[in-house]
C-alpha positions in Angstrom: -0.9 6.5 -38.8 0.0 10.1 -38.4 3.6 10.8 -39.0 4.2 13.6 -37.2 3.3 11.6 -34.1 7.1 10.2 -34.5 8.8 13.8 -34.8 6.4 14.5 -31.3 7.5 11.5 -29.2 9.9 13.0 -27.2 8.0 15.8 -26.5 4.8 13.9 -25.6 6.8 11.7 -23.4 8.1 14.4 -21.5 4.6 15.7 -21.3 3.7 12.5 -20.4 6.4 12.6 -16.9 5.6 15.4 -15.6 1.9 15.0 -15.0 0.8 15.0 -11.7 0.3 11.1 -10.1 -3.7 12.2 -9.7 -3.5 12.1 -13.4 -3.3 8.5 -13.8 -5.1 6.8 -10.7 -8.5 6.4 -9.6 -10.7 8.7 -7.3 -11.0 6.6 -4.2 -7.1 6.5 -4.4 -6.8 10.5 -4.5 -9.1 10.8 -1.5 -6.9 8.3 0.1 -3.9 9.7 -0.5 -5.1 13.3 0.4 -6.5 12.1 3.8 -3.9 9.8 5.0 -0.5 11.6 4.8 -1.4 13.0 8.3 -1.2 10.1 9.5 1.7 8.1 7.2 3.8 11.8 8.3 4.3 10.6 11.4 5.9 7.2 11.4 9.0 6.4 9.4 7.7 3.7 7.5 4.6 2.0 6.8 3.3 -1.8 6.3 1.0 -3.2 4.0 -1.5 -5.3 4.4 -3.3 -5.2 1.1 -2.2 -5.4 -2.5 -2.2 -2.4 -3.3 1.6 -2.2 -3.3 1.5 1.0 -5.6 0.9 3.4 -2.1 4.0 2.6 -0.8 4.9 5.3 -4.2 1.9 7.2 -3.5 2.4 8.1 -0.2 6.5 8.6 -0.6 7.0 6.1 2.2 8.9 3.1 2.7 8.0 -0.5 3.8 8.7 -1.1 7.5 9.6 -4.9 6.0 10.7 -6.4 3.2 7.2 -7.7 2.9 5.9 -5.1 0.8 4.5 -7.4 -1.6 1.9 -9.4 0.9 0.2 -11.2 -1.8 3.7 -14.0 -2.2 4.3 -13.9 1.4 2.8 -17.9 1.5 4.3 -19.4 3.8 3.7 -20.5 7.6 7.9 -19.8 7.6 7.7 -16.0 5.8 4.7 -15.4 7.8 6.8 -15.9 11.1 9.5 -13.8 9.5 7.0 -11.0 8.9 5.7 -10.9 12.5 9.4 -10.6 13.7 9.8 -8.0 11.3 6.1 -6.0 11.9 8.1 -4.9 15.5 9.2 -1.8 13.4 6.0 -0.8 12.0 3.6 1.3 13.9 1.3 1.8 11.3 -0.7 -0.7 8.3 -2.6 -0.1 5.4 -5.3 -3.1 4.8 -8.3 -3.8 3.0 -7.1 -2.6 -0.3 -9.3 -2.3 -3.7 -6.7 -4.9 -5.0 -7.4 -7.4 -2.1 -10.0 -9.9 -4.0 -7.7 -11.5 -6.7 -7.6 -14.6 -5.0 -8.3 -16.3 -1.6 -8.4 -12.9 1.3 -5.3 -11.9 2.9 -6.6 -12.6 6.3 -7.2 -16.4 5.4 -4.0 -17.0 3.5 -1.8 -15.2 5.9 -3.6 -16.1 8.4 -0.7 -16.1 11.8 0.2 -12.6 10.2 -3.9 -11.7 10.2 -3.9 -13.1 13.9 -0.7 -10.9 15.2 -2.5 -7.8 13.7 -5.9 -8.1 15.2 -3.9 -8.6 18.4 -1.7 -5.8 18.3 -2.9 -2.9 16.2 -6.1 -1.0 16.4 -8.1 1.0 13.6 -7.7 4.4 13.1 -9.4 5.4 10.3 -11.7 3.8 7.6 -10.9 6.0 4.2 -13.0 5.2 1.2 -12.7 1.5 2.5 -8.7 1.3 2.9 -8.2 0.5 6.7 -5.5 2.7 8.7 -4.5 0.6 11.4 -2.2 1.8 14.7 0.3 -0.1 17.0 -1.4 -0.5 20.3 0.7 0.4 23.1 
């Protein structure tokens, strides 16, 4: 134990705040971040469709629903309320690196999986994260 770690603490916790986000996350989530703010510049909000709930922060946008957490979605009910809800969102983010913690998104929400394959197109494949536009 090294005492004058407890006179520091402030200091290294300040230290510690100010660091740039690419500090603290992955690679593959740099490069995604880097190459998709062209296109998540453009809309006012974006959906998830993936796990990954921390690039809502990473990109400094907001959800188009109140869905932002797909994973407890569930229900045949909350998944109709979604759909209703995905009228305001012209752009999703799927296949996330946090996708495979339990049975796939596009099985468990499966009406939600069904009303994007019918309505939004890909865009771009970065480092495996899907960017998927609102056809029109």
């Amino acid at each position: 134990i090294k005492i004058n770690n407890i006179f520091s603490y402030l200091k290294r916790v300040d230290s510690y705040v100010k660091l740039e986000d690419s500090n603290f996350i992955q690679p593959e989530y740099i490069n995604f971040i880097n190459n998709s703010k062209k296109f998540v510049s453009k809309n006012n909000c974006i959906q998830l469709f993936t796990n990954d709930v921390g690039l809502l922060y990473l990109l400094r946008a907001k959800s188009c629903t109140k869905y932002y957490f797909v994973w407890s979605v569930g229900s045949k009910d909350n998944q109709i309320k979604m759909i209703k809800e995905l009228q305001n969102a012209n752009l999703i983010i799927s296949n996330g690196k946090a996708d495979n913690w339990e049975l796939p998104l596009k099985d468990k929400l499966y009406l939600v999986n069904q009303y994007i394959q019918e309505n939004y197109t890909e865009i771009a494949n970065i480092n495996g994260f899907k960017l998927l536009e609102r056809n029109y």
